[in-house]
Phi, psi and omega in degrees: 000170206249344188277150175309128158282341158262121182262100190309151178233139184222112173208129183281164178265127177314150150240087204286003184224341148243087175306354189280159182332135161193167198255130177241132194264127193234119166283121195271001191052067191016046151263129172313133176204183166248321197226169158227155180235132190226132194233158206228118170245126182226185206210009175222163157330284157237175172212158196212138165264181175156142187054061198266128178226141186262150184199134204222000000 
């Protein structure tokens, strides 16, 4: 496989009293990639991105 075998993890803390929009920053630890692969677990009906930006 082309992927890191140790994979970053990231899980934000919920919020149960303000559902609105808000911004998460998910840190790579200065790892180097071409790609990335990203899996989204959610707890509701639906979820929406936007304005999604990579910074290196």
């Amino acid at each position: 496989s082309d992927w890191e075998p140790t994979p970053i993890s990231f899980s934000p803390v919920m919020d149960d009293v303000n559902p609105s929009a808000r911004f998460v920053t998910v840190s790579l630890y200065n790892h180097m990639a071409s790609a990335i692969k990203c899996q989204y677990y959610f707890s509701d009906i639906w979820m929406m991105f936007s304005e999604i930006t990579f910074q290196s």
